[in-house]
C-alpha positions as CSV (number, residue, x, y, z in Angstrom):
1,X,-12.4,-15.2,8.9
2,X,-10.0,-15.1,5.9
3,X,-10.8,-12.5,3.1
4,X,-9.0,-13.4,-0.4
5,X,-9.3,-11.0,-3.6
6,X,-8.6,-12.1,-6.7
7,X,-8.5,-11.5,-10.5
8,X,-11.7,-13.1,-11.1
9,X,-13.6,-9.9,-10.0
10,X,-14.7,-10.9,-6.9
11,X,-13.6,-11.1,-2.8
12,X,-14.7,-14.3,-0.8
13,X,-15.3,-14.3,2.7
14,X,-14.2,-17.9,4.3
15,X,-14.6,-19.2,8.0
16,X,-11.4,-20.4,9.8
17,X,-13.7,-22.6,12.1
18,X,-15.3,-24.5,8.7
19,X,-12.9,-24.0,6.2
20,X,-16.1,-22.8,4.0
21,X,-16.8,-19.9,1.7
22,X,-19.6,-17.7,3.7
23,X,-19.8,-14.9,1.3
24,X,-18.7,-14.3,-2.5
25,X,-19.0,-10.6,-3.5
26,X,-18.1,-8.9,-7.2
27,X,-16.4,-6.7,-7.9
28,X,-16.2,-4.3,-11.1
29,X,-12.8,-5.6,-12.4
30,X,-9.6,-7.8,-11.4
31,X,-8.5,-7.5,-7.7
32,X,-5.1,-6.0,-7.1
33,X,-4.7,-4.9,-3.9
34,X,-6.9,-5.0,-0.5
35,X,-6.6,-3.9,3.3
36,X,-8.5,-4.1,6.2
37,X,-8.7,-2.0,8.9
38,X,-11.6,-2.4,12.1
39,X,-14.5,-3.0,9.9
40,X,-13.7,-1.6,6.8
41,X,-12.5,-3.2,3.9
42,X,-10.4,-1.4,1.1
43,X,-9.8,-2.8,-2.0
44,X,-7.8,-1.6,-5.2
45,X,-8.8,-2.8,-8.7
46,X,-8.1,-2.4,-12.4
47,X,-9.7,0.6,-13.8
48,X,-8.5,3.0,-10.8
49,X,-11.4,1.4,-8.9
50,X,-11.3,1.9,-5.2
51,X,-14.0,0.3,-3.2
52,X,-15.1,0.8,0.6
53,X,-16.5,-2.2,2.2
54,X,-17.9,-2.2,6.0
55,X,-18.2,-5.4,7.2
56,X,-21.2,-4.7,9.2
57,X,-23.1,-4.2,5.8
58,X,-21.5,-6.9,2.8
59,X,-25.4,-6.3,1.3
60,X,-23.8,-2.9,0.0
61,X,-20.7,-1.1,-1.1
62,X,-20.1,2.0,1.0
63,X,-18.0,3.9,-1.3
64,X,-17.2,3.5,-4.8
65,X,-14.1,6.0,-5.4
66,X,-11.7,6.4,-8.6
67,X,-7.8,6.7,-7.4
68,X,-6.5,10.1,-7.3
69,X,-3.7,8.5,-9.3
70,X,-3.9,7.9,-12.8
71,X,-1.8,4.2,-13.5
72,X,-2.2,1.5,-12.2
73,X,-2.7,0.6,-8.4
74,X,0.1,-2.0,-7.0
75,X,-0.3,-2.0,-3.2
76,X,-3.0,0.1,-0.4
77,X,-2.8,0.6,3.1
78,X,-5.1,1.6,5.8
79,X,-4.4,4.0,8.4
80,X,-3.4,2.5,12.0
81,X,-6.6,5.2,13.1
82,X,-8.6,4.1,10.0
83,X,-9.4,7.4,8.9
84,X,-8.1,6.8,5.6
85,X,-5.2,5.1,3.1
86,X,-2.3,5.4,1.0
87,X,-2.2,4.0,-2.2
88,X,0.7,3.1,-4.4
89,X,1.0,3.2,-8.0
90,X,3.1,1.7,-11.5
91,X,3.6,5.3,-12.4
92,X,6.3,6.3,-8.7
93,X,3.5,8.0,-7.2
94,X,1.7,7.6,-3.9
95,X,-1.8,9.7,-2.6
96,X,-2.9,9.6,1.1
97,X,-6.9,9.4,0.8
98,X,-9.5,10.1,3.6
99,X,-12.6,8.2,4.1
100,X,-14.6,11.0,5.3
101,X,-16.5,12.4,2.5
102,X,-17.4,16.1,3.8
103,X,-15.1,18.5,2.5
104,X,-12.9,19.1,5.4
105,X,-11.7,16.1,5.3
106,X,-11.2,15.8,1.5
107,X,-9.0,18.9,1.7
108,X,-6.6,16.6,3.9
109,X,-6.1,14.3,1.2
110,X,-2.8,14.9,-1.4
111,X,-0.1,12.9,-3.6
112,X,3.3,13.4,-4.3
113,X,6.2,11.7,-6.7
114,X,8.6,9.1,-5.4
115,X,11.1,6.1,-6.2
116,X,12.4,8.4,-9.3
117,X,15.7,9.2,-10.1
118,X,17.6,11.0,-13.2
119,X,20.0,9.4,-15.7
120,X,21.5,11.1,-18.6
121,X,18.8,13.9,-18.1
122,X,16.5,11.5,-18.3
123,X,13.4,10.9,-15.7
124,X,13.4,7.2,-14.7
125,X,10.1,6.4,-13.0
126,X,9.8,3.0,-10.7
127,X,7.0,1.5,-9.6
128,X,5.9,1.7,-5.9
129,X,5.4,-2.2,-4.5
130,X,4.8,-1.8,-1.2
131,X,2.9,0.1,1.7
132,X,3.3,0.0,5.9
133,X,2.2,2.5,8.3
134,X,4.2,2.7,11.6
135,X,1.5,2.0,14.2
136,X,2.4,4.1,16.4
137,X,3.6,7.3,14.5
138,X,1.2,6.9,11.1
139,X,4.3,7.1,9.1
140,X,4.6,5.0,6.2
141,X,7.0,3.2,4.8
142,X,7.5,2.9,0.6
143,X,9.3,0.2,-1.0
144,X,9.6,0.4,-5.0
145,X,11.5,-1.4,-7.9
146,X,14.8,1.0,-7.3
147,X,15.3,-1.6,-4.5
148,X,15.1,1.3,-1.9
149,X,13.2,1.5,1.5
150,X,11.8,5.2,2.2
151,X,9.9,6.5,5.3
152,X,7.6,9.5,4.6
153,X,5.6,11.9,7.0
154,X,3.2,14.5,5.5
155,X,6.4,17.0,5.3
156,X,9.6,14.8,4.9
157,X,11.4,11.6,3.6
158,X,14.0,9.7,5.5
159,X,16.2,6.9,3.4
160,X,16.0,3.8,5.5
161,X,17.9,1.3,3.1
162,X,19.6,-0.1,-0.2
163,X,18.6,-3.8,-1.6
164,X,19.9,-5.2,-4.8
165,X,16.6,-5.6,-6.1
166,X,12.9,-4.9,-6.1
167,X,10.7,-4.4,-3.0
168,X,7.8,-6.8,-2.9
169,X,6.5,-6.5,0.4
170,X,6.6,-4.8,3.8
171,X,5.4,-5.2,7.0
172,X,5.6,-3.3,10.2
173,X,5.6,-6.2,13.5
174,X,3.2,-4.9,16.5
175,X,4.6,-2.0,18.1
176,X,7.3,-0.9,15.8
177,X,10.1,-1.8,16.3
178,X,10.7,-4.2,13.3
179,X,10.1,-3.9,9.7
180,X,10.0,-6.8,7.6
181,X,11.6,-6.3,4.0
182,X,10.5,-9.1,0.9
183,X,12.9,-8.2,-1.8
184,X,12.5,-9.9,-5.0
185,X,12.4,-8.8,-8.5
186,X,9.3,-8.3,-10.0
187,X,10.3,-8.2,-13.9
188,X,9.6,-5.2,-14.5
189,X,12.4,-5.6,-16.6
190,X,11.7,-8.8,-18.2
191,X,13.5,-12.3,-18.0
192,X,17.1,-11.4,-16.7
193,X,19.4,-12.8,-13.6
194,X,19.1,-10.9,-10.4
195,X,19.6,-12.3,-6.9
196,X,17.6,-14.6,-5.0
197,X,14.2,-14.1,-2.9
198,X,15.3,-12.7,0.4
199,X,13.3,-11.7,3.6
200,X,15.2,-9.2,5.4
201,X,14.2,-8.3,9.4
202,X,15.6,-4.4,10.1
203,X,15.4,-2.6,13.5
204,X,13.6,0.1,13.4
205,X,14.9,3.1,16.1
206,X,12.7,6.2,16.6
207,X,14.8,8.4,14.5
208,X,13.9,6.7,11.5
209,X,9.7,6.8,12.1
210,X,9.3,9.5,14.2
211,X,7.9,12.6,12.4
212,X,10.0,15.5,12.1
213,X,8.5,18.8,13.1
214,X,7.3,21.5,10.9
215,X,9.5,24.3,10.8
């Protein structure tokens, strides 16, 4: 099957084999963002609205949650393990949820700042576009409108490149060992030039996923 989300307030189930919709389900406001991850479903709204779906049950929502961030969602991303997500926000800010709700496991979850910089003392705040966990370390990758790729653990941040423009999209390939990089500018700044669309394919080594140690 082919799951689409879309402003309309609603996610739509379709079968490959028939080209037909086979399930239409709403949703409390516009879709932004979605992932899927076993059976699970995750989907990021307007309104901070974050809603777990298990595809063994459509009949029912399994969670409703609010993000633990306070603007607007742009991108989420399931866990490789599917114990939880990140999810990415307008305001340089991403949190790491847990699905789990016993209290142990909501202890796990945090947020922190990113994609900011300072200019004439000021605080300039980018949004965060893009999510990608490493499938085999559970790394992530960020990419945000400061045209810059980051890599984050729980404990550290590792630079992996420079673009001349926004970061749309990523996209880890099957083990690893490539990340896929969509840069194009989002207008975040309004109507001015910047360069073209570009896909860019990067190598990815193990000293740019691998999780440092704690110390």
């Amino acid at each position: 099957v082919v799951v689409t989300g879309s402003w309309d307030r609603t996610i739509k189930v379709w079968s490959l084999d028939t080209l037909q919709l086979i399930g239409n389900y709403t949703q409390p406001d516009k879709v932004y963002t979605m992932d899927i991850v076993d059976d699970r479903m995750i989907v990021g709204m307007a309104g901070r609205h974050v809603w777990v779906w298990n595809f063994n049950n459509l009949n029912a929502v399994e969670q409703r949650r609010e993000s633990s961030v306070k603007y607007q969602t742009r991108c989420i991303r399931a866990m490789p393990n599917g114990e939880g997500y990140a999810l990415a926000s307008i305001e340089g800010r991403v949190s790491v949820e847990y699905i789990d709700p016993s209290e142990t496991s909501q202890k796990r979850k945090f947020a922190f700042k990113c994609h900011r910089t300072k200019e004439d003392g000021r605080d300039i705040i980018y949004p965060v576009n893009a999510l990608a966990f490493h499938p085999q370390y559970g790394t992530f990758a960020t990419g945000g409108c400061d045209g810059l790729v980051n890599v984050w653990d729980s404990v550290n941040r590792k630079r992996f490149h420079e673009y001349p423009t926004s970061i749309s999209s990523l996209a880890f390939n099957f083990d690893g060992s490539l990340l896929a990089i969509a840069v194009s500018y989002t207008f975040e700044e309004g109507d001015k030039p910047h360069p073209p669309d570009t896909i860019f394919v990067r190598a990815v080594t193990d000293e740019h996923v691998r999780p440092k140690p704690r110390t």
